[in-house]
NUDO-118956 format. One line per field, with one value per residue (C-alpha): residue in three letters; x negated, y negated, z negated. Coordinates in steps of 0.25 Angstrom, whole numbers. Layout:
code = [Ala,...]
c1 = [X,...]
c2 = [Y,...]
c3 = [Z,...]
END
This chain:
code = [Unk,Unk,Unk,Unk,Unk,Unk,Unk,Unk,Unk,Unk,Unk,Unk,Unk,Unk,Unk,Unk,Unk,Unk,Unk,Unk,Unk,Unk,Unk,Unk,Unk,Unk,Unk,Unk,Unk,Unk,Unk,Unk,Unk,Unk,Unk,Unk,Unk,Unk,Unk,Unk,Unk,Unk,Unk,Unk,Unk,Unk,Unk,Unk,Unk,Unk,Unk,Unk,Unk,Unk,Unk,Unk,Unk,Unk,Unk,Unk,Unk,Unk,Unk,Unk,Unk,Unk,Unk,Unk,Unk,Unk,Unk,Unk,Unk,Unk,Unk,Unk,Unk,Unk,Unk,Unk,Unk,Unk,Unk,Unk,Unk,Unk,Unk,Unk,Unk,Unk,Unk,Unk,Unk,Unk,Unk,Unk,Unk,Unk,Unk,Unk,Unk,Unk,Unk,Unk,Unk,Unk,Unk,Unk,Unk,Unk,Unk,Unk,Unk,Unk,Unk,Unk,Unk,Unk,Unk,Unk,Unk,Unk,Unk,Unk,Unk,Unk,Unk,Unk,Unk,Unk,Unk,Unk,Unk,Unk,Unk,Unk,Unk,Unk,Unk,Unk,Unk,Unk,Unk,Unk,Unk,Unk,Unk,Unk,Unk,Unk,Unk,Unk,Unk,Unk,Unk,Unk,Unk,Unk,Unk,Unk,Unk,Unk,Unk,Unk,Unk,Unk,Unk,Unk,Unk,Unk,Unk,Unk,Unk,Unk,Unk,Unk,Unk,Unk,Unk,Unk,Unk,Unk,Unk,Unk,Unk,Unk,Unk,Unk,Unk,Unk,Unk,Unk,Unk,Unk,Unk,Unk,Unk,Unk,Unk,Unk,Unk,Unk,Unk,Unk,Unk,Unk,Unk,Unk,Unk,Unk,Unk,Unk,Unk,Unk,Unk,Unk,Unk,Unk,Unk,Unk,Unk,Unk,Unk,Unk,Unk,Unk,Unk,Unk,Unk,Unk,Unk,Unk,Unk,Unk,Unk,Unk,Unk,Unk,Unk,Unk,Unk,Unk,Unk,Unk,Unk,Unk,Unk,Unk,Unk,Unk,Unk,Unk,Unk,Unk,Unk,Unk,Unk,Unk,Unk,Unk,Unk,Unk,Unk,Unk,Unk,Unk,Unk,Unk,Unk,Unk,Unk,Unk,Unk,Unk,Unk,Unk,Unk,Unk,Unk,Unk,Unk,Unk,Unk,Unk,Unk,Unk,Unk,Unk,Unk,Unk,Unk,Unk,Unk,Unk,Unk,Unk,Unk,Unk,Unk,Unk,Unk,Unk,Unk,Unk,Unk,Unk,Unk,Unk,Unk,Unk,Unk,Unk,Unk,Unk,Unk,Unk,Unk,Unk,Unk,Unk,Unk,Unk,Unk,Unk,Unk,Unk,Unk,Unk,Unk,Unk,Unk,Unk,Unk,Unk,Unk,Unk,Unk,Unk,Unk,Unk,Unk,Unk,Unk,Unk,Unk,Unk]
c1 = [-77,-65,-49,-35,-30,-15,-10,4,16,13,0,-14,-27,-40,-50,-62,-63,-72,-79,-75,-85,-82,-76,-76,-87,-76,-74,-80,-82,-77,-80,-67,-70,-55,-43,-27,-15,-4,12,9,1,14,21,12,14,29,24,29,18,17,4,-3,-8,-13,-27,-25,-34,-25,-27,-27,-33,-48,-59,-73,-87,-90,-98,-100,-96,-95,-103,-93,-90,-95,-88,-93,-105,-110,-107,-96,-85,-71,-57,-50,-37,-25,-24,-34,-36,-43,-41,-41,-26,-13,-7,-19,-20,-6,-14,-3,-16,-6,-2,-17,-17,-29,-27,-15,-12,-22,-30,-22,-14,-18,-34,-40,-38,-45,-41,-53,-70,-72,-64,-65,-58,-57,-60,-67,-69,-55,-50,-59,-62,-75,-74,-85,-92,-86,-72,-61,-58,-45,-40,-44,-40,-24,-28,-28,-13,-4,-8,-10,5,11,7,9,21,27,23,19,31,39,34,31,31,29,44,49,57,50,57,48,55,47,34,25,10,13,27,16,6,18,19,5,4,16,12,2,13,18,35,44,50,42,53,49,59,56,63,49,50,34,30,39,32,18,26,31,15,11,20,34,43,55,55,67,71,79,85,95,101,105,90,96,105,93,86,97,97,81,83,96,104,95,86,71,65,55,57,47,51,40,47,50,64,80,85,74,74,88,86,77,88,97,85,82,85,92,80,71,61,61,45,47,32,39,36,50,53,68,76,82,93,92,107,106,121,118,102,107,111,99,86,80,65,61,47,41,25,15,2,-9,-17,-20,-21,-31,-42,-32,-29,-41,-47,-33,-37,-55,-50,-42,-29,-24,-25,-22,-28,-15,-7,-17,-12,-20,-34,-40,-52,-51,-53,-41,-31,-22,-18,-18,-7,1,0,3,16,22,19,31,29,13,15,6,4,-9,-18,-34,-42,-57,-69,-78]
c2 = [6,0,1,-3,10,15,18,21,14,-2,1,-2,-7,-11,0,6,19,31,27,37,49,54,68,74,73,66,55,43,32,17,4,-3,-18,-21,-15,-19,-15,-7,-6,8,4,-5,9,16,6,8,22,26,34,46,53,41,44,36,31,31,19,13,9,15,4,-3,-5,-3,2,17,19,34,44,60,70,72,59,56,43,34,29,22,6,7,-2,6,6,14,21,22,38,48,57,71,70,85,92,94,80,72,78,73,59,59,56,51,65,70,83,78,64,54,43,46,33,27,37,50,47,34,22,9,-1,1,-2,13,23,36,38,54,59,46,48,49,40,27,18,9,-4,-15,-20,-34,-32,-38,-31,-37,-34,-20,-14,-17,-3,4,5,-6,-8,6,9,-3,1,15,18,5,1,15,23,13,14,-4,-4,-19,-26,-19,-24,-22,-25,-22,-23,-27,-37,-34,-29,-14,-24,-33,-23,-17,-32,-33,-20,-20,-32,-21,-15,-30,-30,-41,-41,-40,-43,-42,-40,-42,-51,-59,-72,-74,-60,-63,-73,-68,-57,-68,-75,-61,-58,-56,-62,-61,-60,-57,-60,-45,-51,-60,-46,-49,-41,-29,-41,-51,-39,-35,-50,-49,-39,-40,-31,-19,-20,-17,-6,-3,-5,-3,-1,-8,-11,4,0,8,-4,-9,5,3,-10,-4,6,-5,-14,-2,-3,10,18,12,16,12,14,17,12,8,18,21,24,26,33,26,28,32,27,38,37,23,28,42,38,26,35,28,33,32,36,37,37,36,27,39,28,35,21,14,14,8,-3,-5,-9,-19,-27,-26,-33,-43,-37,-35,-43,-36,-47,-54,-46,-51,-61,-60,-56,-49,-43,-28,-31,-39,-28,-29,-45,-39,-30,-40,-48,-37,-32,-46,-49,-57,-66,-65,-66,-56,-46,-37,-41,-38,-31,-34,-32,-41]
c3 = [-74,-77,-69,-71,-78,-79,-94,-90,-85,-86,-92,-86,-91,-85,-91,-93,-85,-79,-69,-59,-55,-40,-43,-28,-19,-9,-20,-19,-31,-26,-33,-31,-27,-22,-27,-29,-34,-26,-29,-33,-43,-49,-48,-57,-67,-66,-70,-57,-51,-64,-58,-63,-76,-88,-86,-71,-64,-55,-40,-25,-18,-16,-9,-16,-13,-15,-26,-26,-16,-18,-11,0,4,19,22,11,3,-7,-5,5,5,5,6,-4,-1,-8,-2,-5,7,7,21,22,17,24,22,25,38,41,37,27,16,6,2,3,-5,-12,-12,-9,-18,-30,-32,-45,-44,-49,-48,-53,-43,-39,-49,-54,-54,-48,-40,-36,-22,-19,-4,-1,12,15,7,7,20,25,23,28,18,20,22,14,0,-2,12,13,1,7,15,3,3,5,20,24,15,24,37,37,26,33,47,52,47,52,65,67,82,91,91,77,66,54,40,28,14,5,6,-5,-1,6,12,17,22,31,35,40,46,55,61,67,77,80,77,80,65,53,44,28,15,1,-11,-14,-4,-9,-3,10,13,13,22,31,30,37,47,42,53,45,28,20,5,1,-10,-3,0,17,19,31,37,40,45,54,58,60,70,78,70,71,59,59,65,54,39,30,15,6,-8,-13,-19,-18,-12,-3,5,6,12,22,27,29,37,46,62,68,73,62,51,39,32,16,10,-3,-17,-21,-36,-35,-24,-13,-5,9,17,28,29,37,41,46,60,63,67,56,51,37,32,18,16,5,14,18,23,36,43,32,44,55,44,40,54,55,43,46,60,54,60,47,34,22,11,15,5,-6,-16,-29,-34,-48,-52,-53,-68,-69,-62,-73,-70,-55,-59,-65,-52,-45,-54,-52,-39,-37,-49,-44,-27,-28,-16,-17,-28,-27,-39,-35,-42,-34]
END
């Protein structure tokens, strides 16, 4: 088969590779059909993310058909169309029983990470029954492989830790594709302001096309005083930090409403500063998670009904073949308007 392999910092290549054999009898062997490209993938690049070693196939997100399934696997067969997850769960130790599946004992965040991943002909995805969802055989490729990560990272890092209820204030800084997941997916629990920050004016408006109600340009620097104007004085009630940058959590401490909660999804590569000596006194909640996923089958029944439209965030299209000009696109998505890009093999 062949794959986008990593070759260290800055360095991939679309190769030859093993086809890969199922190892555990929970495994299961997926052709991919659909993938994409995630901001973790860019941060590998960087050579952020050391456990990824040299001739890592990158990826962590697809939907494909099972090819193979290990002796174990009860869920699956042959032929099925399925959802891959960008977290592996065992299902079985300490944290997944807390449904925190992220930090899985056994699994995690592994796909492209510390196991081969999905930009490739040919997966292998360990504890398959846990760890890949049912699709119809019909369903929409380029919508459904959102869930792997970015919309199940947006509603729960974003919308559930910060605790979207009907009436709220919502400010989210930062619109790129995980920025615009938390977009759609608060809509969900129906707030007055849905109010989206970022310093790319062609990415505030797609926000504003899908139900921003208020869009601000950060760069003019007046960002916390048109909030408070937004919102009587008060600032918004939840804050959802979707950039991962010093000054962009700062900004969101200063956009917070007394009694608020401010949701972190962004990866943060450097330290921030946390201003408890204004934040001390203001019954402010703040939450930090890596996506477990745990909701995957809630949002999957939202986007099958049509409640939810994931192919929104989907700007441009390549074949899995041509990953490398899809990561071009996708490492100048402002030059590129790019948003979510789609690797297919169809």
């Amino acid at each position: 088969m062949r794959g986008m392999v990593y070759h260290g910092p800055g360095k991939t290549n679309w190769e030859e590779k093993p086809r890969p054999p199922l190892q555990e009898s929970t495994d299961a062997i997926v052709r991919i059909t659909t993938s994409t490209i995630c901001g973790s993938d860019l941060h590998i690049l960087k050579g952020d993310v050391p456990g990824v070693v040299d001739g890592r196939v990158l990826g962590h997100e697809a939907v494909g058909m099972v090819e193979e399934i290990g002796a174990g696997v009860q869920t699956f067969k042959k032929g099925d169309k399925v959802l891959v997850s960008c977290i592996t769960s065992c299902a079985k130790c300490d944290f997944c029983r807390k449904s925190m599946y992220s930090h899985c004992r056994h699994g995690g965040w592994i796909l492209g990470h510390l196991i081969d991943g999905t930009q490739a002909e040919y997966a292998r995805i360990p504890y398959a029954d846990t760890s890949l969802y049912s699709l119809p055989q019909d369903a929409d490729e380029e919508a459904l492989v959102m869930l792997s990560d970015i919309f199940p990272t947006g509603f729960e890092c974003g919308v559930l830790n910060g605790k979207v209820q009907p009436g709220d204030s919502v400010a989210i800084v930062g619109s790129g594709p995980v920025g615009l997941a938390a977009l759609l997916t608060a809509q969900l629990f129906s707030p007055a302001q849905l109010i989206l920050i970022d310093q790319d004016e062609n990415r505030l408006r797609v926000a504003k096309s899908l139900g921003a109600t208020h869009t601000i340009n950060s760069a003019g620097g007046k960002t916390a005083e048109i909030v408070l104007a937004l919102t009587g004085g008060q600032g918004a009630d939840a804050v959802i930090e979707a950039i991962g940058l010093p000054a962009t959590f700062e900004l969101c401490q200063a956009l917070v409403a007394p009694g608020g909660r401010i949701a972190n999804i962004g990866v943060h590569g450097k330290s921030a500063t946390l201003h408890l000596e204004t934040l001390w006194s203001r019954n402010i909640t703040l939450t930090t998670q890596l996506v477990d996923t745990a909701t995957t089958p809630l949002l999957l029944k939202a986007v099958l009904s049509g409640r939810i439209d994931p192919k929104k965030l989907v700007t441009h299209r390549f074949a899995l073949s041509d990953a490398g000009k899809a990561y071009d696109t996708f490492s100048n998505a402002a030059r590129e308007k790019a948003l979510k890009v789609i690797l297919s093999t169809r």
